[in-house]
C-alpha positions in Angstrom: -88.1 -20.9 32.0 -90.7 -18.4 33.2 -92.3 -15.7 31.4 -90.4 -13.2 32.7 -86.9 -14.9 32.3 -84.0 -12.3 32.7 -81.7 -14.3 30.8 -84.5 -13.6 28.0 -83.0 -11.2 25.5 -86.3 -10.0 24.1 -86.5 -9.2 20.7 -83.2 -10.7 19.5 -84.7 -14.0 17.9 -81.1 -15.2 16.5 -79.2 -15.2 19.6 -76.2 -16.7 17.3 -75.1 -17.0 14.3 -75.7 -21.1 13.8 -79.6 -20.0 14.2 -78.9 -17.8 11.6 -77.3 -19.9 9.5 -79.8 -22.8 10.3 -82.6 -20.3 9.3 -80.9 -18.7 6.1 -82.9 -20.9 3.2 -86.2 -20.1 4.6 -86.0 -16.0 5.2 -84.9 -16.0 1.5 -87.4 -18.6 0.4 -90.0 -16.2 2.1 -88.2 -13.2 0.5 -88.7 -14.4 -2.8 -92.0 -15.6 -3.1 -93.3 -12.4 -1.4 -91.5 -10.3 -4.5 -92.6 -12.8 -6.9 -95.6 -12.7 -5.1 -96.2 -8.8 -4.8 -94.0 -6.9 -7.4 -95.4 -7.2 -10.7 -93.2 -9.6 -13.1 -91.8 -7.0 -15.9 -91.2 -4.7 -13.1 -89.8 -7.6 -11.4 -87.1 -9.1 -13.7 -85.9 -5.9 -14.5 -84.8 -4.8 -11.2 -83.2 -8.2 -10.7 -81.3 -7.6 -13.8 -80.8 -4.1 -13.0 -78.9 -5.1 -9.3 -76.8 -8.0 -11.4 -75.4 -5.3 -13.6 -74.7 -3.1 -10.7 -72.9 -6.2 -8.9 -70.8 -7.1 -12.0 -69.6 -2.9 -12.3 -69.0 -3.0 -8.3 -67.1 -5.9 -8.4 -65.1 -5.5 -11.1 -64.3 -1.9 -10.0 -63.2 -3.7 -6.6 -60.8 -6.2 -8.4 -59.5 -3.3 -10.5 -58.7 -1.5 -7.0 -57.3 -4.6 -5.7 -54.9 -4.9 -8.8 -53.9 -1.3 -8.5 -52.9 -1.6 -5.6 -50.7 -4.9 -6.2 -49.2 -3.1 -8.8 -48.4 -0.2 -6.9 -47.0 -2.3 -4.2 -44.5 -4.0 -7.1 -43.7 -0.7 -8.1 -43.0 0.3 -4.6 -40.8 -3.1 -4.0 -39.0 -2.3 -7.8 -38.4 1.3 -6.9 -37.1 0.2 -3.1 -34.8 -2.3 -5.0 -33.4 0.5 -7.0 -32.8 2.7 -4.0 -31.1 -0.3 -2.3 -28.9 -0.7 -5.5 -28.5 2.9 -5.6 -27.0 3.1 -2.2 -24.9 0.5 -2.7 -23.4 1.9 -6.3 -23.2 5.4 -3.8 -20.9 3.2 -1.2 -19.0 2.0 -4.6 -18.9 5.5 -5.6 -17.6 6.9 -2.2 -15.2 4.0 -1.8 -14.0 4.7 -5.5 -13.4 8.4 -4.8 -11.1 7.2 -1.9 -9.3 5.0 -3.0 -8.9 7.8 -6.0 -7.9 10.1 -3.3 -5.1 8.1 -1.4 -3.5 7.2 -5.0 -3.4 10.9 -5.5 -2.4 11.8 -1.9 0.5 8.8 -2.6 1.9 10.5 -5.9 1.5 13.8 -4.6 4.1 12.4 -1.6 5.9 10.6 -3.6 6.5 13.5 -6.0 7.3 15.7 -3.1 10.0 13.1 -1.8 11.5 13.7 -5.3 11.4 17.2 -5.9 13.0 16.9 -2.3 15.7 15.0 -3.1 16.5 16.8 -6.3 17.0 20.0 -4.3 19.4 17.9 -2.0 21.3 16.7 -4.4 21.1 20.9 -6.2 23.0 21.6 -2.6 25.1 19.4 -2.3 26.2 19.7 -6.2 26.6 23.7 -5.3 28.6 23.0 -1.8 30.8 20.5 -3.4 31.3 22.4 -6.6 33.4 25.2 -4.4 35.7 22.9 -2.8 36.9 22.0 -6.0 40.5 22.5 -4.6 39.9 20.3 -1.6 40.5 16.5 -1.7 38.2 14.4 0.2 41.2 12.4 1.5 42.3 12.5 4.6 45.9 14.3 4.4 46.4 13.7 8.6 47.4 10.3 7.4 50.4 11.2 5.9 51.5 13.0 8.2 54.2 12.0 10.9 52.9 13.1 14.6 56.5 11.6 15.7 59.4 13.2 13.7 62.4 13.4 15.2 64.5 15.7 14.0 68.2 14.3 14.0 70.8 17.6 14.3 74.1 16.1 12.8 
């Protein structure tokens, strides 16, 4: 590889993360000795325990988010269940009201059919109450289509 490589990325000294990774333990052994090293201790430990606190609120305000946010999805899946079973006790309710309404239609028929029938039977009481006088035999059978007449 020549200096003036093209494949050469330049400045880029982890080209991937396994370098990274490889090198991890020894940019934060360098980080710390150089605060250790530079920041006066007092000044020191108090920051440290300073950005612990602030981890601890962050993260606990992240798990609280997070178990909102279950919750609110159970309360979503409750309150979908309840709209489920409410459509359902609707189709109960509609099918109800039907069947309500075909009973009533029946009666209503059948209570026509009657009131019908009563006035038949009104008419016919009236029509047969005139012909009082009139037999509902047949007289034409007593009667003698051949009579001979015998002259004596």
């Amino acid at each position: 590889m020549t200096w003036h490589d093209p494949t050469h990325t330049g400045g880029a000294i982890f080209v991937n993360k396994e370098n990274l990774a490889f090198a991890l333990p020894l940019i934060a052994l360098c980080v710390a000795y150089a605060y250790f090293k530079l920041v006066p201790t007092n000044i020191a430990l108090s920051i440290i325990g300073a950005a612990i606190v602030v981890y601890k609120a962050v993260s606990s305000v992240q798990t609280r988010a997070v178990e909102k946010k279950e919750e609110k999805i159970a309360n979503l899946d409750e309150n979908f269940l309840k709209e489920l079973a409410a459509d359902e006790m609707a189709k109960e309710e509609q099918q109800k009201r039907a069947a309500e309404k075909k009973k009533q239609k029946a009666k209503s028929k059948a209570a026509q059919r009657i009131a019908a029938q009563k006035k038949k039977d009104k008419k016919e009481a009236a029509t047969s109450g005139a012909d009082d006088d009139d037999d509902d035999t047949d007289l034409s059978t007593f009667v003698n289509k051949n009579r001979k007449t015998k002259k004596n």
